[in-house]
matplotlib code that plots the C-alpha trace (Angstrom):
import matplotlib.pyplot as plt

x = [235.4, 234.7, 236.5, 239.0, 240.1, 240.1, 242.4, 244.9, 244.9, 245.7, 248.3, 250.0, 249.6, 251.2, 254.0, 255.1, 254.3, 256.8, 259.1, 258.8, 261.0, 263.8, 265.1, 267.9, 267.0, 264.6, 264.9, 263.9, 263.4, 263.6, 262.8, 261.5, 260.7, 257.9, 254.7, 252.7, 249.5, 248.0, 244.8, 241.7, 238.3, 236.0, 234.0, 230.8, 231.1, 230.4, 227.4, 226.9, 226.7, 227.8, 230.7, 232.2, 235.4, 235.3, 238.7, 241.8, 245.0, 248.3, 250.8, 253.5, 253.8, 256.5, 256.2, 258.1, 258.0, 259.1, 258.4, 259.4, 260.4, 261.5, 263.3, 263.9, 266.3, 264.4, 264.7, 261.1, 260.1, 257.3, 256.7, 255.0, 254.7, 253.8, 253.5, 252.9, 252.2, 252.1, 250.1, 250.5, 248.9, 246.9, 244.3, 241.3, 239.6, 235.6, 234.6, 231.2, 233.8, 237.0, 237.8, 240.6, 240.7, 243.8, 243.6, 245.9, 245.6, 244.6, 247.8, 246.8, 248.3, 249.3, 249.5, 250.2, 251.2, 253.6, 254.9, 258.3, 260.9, 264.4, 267.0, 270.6, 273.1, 277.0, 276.5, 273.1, 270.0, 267.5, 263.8, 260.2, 257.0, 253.2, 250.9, 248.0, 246.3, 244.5, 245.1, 243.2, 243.2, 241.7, 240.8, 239.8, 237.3, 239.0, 237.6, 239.1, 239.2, 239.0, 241.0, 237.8, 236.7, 234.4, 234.5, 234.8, 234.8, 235.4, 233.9, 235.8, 235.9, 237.5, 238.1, 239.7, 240.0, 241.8, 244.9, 246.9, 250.7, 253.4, 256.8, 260.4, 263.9, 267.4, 269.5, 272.8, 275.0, 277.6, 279.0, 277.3, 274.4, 273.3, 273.0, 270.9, 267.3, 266.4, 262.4, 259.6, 256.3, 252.5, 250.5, 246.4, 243.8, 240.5, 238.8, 234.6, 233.9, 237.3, 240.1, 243.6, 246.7, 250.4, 253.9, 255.7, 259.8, 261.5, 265.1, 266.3, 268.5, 268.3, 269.3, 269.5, 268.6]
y = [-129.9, -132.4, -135.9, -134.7, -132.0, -133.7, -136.9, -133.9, -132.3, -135.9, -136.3, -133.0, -133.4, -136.8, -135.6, -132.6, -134.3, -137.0, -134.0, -132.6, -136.2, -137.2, -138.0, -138.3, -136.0, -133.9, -133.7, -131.6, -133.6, -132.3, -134.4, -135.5, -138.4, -139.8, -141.2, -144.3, -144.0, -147.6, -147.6, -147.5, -147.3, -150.2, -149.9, -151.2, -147.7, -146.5, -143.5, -141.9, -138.5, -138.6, -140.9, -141.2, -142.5, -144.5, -145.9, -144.1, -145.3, -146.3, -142.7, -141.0, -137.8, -135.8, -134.4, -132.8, -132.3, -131.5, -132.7, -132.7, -136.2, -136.4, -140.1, -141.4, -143.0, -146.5, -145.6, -145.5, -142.2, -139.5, -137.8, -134.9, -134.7, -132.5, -133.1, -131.6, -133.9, -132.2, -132.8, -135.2, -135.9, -138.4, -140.7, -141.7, -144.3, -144.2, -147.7, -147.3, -146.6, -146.6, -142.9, -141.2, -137.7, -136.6, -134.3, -132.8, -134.8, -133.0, -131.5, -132.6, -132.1, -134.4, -134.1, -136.8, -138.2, -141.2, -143.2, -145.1, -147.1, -146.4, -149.4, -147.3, -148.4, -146.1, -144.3, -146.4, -146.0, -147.9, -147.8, -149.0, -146.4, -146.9, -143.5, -141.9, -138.3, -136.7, -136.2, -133.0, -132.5, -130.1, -130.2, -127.5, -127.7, -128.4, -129.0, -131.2, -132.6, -136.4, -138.3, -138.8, -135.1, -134.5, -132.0, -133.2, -131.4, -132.4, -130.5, -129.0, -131.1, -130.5, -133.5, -134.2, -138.1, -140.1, -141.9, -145.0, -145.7, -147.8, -148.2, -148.5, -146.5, -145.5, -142.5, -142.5, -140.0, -138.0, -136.0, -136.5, -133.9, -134.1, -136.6, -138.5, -140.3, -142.5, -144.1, -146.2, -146.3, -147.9, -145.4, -146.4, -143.1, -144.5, -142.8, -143.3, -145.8, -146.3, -146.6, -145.6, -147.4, -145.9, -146.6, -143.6, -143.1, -140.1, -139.0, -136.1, -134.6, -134.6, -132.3, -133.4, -130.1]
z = [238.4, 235.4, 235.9, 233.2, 235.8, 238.3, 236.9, 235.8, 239.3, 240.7, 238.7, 239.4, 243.1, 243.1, 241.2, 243.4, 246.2, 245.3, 243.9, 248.1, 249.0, 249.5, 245.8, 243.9, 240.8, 239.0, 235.2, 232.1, 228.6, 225.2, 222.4, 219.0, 216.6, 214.8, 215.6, 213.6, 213.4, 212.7, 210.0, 212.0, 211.0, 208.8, 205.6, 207.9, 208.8, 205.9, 205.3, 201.9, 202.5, 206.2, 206.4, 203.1, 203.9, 207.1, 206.5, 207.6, 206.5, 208.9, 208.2, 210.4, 211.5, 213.2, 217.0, 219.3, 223.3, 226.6, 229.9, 233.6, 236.0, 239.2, 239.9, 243.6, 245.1, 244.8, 240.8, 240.6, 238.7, 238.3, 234.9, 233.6, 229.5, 227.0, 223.0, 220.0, 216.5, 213.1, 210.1, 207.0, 203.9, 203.8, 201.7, 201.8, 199.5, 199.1, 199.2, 197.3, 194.3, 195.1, 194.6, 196.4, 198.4, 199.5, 202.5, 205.8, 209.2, 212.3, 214.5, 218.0, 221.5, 224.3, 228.1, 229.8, 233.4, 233.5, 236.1, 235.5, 237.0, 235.8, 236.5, 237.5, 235.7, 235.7, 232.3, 230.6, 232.4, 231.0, 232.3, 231.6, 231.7, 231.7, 232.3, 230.7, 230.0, 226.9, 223.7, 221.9, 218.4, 215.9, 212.5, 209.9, 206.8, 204.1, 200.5, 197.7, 194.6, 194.6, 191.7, 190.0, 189.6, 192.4, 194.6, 198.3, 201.8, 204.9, 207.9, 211.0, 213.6, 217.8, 219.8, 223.6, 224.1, 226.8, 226.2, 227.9, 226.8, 228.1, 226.9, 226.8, 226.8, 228.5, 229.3, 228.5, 230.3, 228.1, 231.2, 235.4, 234.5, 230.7, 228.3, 225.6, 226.0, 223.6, 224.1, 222.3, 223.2, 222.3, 222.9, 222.5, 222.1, 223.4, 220.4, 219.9, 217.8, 216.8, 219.3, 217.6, 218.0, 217.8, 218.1, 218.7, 219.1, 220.2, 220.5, 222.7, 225.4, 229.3, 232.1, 235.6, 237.9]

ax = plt.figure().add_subplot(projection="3d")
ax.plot(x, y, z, "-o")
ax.set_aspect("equal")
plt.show()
């Protein structure tokens, strides 16, 4: 088993091994939002031929998940999380020029495993959340037409990198089972060369089982 497997098999044992205890409840989330990608990338990158557009601009896209958390009684929390992102246009400037191509950003997926301590409060829960996981994304080819006439493809491209995120949020309970979750988090992809930066903010409902 590659360390990959084994970091998500850790995390799955911890959690339902907490989930076995003596706790006070387990949870389903459904939620969406958007997700800021902050610009990475630097024109020192730059390749003719190879890496014509090293920069990639800050953009949002939408996303949408689910995920499974089991809280103790101590309000300290196990989570479970699952995401989807969608695509965007976006772009991208050549510096040797300063012609434009405008192109679709990779959908990618999320699964992470998040620990969390949730202070109780009689309807408003808030809580704070740090965890980690993988994000996988996957790109196809895709050929353009740059502003300046030329034409311009981009190759397909398959990638599975770790990611670290901590946050904020609350629960607010519109009847003793169900309510709303409201939550914010940096989330930092630990991309090679360029490590990518977001702030991502989700809105959604909860269901205590």
């Amino acid at each position: 088993m590659g360390k990959k497997g084994a970091l998500t098999f850790l995390g799955i044992f911890i959690f339902f091994t907490a989930a076995r205890g003596d706790g006070r409840s387990l949870q389903i989330n459904l939620f969406g939002g958007k997700n800021w990608v902050m610009s990475y990338g630097s024109t020192e990158e730059y390749r003719p031929g190879e890496n014509d557009f090293p920069d990639t601009p800050a953009h949002g896209v939408l996303h949408f998940g689910t995920g499974l958390a089991y809280v103790l009684r101590n309000g300290l929390g196990f989570e479970l999380e699952g995401r989807a992102y969608l695509s965007t246009n976006i772009t991208l400037t050549d510096p040797s020029d300063g012609d434009t191509s405008t192109i679709r950003s990779a959908p990618h997926i999320s699964l992470a495993f998040n620990i969390f301590y949730e202070f109780d409060g009689a309807r408003l829960s808030p809580y704070v959340l740090v965890g980690g996981g993988f994000d996988a994304a996957s790109s196809k080819a895709q050929s353009v037409v740059s502003q300046k006439g030329y034409e311009v493809t981009f190759s397909s491209r398959n990638t599975i990198i770790a990611m670290l995120q901590a946050g904020i949020g609350a629960r607010f309970f519109v009847q003793p089972r169900w309510g709303v979750r409201m939550d914010a988090r940096y989330v930092h992809l630990l991309g090679d060369p360029d490590a990518i930066r977001n702030i991502c903010v989700s809105l959604g409902l909860f269901f205590d089982l």
